[in-house]
N, C-alpha and C positions, 0 to 999 in steps of 0.2 A: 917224602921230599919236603911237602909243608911245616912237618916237623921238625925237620933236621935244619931249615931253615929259621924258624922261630926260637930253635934252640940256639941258634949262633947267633939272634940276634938277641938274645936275654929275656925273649920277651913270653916263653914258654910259662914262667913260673907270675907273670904277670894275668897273663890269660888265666891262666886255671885259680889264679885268686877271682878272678872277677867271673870265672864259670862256676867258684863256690858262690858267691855271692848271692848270683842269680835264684835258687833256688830260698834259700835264706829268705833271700826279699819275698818270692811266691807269697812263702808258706805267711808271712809275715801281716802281708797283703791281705790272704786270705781269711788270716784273724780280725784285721781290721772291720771286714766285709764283714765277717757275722758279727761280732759286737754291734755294728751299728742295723744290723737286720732285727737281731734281739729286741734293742732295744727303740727302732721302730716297732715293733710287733708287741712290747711290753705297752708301749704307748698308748698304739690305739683302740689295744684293748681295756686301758682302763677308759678311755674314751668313748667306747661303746657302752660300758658299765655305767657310766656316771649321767648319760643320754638322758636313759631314759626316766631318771628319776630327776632330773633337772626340768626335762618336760611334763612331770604330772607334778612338782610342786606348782610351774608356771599355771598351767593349768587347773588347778584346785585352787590355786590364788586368787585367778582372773574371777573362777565363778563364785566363790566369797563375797572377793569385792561386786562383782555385780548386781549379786543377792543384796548385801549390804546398803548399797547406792540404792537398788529397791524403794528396802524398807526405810531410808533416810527420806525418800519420795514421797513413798507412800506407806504408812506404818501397817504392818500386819497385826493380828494378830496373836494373843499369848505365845499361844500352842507354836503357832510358827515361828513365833520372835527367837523360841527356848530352842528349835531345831537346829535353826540359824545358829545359835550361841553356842550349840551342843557343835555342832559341825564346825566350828569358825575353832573351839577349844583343842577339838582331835586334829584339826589342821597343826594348831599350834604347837600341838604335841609332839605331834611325829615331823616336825620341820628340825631338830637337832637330829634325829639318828639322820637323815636323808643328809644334812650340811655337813654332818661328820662321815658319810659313806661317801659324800663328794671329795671330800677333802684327802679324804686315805687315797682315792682315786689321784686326785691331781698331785699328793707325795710323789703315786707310784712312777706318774709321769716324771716326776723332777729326778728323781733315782734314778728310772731307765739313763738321765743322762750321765750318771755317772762311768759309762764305755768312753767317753769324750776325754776325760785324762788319757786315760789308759789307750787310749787309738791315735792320741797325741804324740804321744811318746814315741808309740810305735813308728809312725811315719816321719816324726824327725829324726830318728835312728835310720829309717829308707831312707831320707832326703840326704843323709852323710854317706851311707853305703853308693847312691847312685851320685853324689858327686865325686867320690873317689871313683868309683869306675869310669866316669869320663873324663876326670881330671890321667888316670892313668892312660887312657885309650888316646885321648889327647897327644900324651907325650910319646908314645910308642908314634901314633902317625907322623908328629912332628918329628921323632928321629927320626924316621926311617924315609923322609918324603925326598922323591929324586929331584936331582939335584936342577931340571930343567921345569917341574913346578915350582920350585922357589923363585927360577929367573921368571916366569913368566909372571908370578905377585909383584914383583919389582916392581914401585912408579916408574915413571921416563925420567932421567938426569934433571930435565928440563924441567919437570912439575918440582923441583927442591929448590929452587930459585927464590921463594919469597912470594911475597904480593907483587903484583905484576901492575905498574902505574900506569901500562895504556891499554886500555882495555877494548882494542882495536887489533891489536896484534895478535899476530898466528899463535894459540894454541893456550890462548887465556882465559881463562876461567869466569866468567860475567854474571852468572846469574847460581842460583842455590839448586838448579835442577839439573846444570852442567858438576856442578859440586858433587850432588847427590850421584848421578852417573858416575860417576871418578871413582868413589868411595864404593859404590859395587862393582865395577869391575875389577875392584885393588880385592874385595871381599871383605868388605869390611859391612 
């Protein structure tokens, strides 16, 4: 009967555009969702990678410099001065591959974001799919809506009058909170 009913009113072949729809959007959706899990998950793993070697350059830095600051104090010496200089040079050596394994890391991070087109796209392709299905859903209730919900949206005759000059009289409008009332009861 629901059918036979939706088929007289046209709106059978309306529905089932917007029942395909629905799945489309899912599946669409659900792309979206892993792209951007991916490319959380690419993130912070280069984030954990790049940790721990950002923390032992900190760290072999610090105790350089403080050996350093030392011997500016109080001079050691030879033997230790050459340690110091031997240690202060393998620091400085291995400080390019560590800024370049940091750096590939923070690439990878900027890459992960490239889902961000691509999940763009997709959901302003949603955002056109789901305004057509409410633009259509829309019109279906607005054809079809009986004919004593539309009187009862009606304003009163009365409220078409204009601005109202005495603002004492039965049934005038004086303040923005009696406006506001008006306007939701109309549904707007």
């Amino acid at each position: 009967m629901l059918r036979d009913s939706l088929r007289e009113l046209g709106l059978d072949q309306a529905i089932a555009e917007a029942a395909e729809a629905i799945p489309n959007a899912r599946d669409r959706l659900d792309y979206v969702v892993q792209m951007t899990a991916q490319a959380a998950e690419r993130a912070l793993s280069s984030v954990e990678a790049a940790q721990p070697v950002q923390n032992r350059l900190e760290t072999e830095a610090k105790a350089l410099k403080a050996r350093w600051d030392e011997w500016f104090e109080n001079p050691i010496e030879m033997a230790q001065a050459k340690e110091l200089v031997t240690d202060t040079r393998n620091y400085l050596n291995d400080v390019p591959q560590h800024t370049s394994f940091t750096n590939a890391q923070l690439m990878e991070i900027m890459m992960a974001q490239d889902f961000q087109d691509l999940t763009g796209q997709v959901i302003k392709r949603m955002m056109t799919v789901i305004q057509e299905i409410e633009k259509q859903l829309l019109m279906v209730l607005l054809e079809n809506m009986p004919e004593q919900s539309a009187e009862k949206k009606r304003p009163n005759d009365s409220l078409l009058n204009g601005p109202q000059m005495d603002k004492t009289a039965a049934g005038v409008l004086s303040s923005q909170d009696q406006v506001d009332d008006l306007l939701d009861s109309l549904g707007f």
